[in-house]
N, C-alpha and C positions, 0 to 999 in steps of 0.2 A: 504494500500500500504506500508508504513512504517514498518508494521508487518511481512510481505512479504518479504521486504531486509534485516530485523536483521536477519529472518531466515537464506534467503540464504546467509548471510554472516557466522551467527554460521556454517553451514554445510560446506562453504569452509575453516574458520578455524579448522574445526575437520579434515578434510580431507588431510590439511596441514600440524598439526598434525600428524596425522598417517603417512604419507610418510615421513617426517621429523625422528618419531621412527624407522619407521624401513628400513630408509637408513642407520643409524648409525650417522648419521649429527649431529653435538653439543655432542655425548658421546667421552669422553675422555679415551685412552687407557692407561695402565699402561706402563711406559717408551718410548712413544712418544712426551711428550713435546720439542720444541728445545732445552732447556736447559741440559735433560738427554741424548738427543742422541750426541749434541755436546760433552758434559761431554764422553760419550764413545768413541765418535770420537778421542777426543785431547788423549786416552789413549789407541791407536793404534801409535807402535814407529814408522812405517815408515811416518806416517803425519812428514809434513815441515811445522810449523805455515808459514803464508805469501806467501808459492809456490801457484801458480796458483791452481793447484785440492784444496787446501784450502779454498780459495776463494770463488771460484766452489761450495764446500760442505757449504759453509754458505748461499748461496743463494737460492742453492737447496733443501736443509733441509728447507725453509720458508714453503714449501710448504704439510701441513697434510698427504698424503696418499705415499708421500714420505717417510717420519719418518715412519709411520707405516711398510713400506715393509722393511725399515734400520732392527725396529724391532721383525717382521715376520721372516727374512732371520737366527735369529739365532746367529751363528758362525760368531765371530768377523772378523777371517780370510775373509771368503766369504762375508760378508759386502762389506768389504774393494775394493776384486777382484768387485762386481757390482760397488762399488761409482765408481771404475776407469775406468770401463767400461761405466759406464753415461755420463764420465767426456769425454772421447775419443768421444763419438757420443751426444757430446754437443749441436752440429748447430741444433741437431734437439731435442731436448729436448725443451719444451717450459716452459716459465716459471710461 
């Protein structure tokens, strides 16, 4: 019996594994940290350190596939128009 449960336990950690690879879950992408997308943020002039969408952008950058799409979108410009755009359709954005 004992031999029985290591197994099926190897087999659902292998299986957890493999989903875990190839969701992308724990791979870090190159300029997704908060600390480099912020760094880009604070180097857009129309940011007002302490206005509100400020605020806004530090909470909502916590979260991983946020950062990624910041870095996906490219053009600093167009970043900038979606952060304001998240930021205006806040109530539903969850966090």
């Amino acid at each position: 019996m004992g031999a029985q449960l290591f197994s099926c336990l190897d087999r659902l950690v292998d299986i957890g594994s493999t989903r875990i690879k190839s969701s992308g879950f724990g791979i870090k992408k190159k300029g997704c940290s908060i600390e480099e997308v912020i760094k880009e943020f604070h180097s857009i002039e129309e940011v007002v350190l302490g206005s509100e969408l400020y605020c806004f952008a530090t909470e909502f950058f916590m979260v991983r596939n946020r950062r990624e799409i910041w870095v996906a979108i490219g053009d600093k410009e167009r970043k900038f128009q979606w952060l304001k755009l998240m930021f205006e359709r806040r109530s539903n954005v969850k966090p």
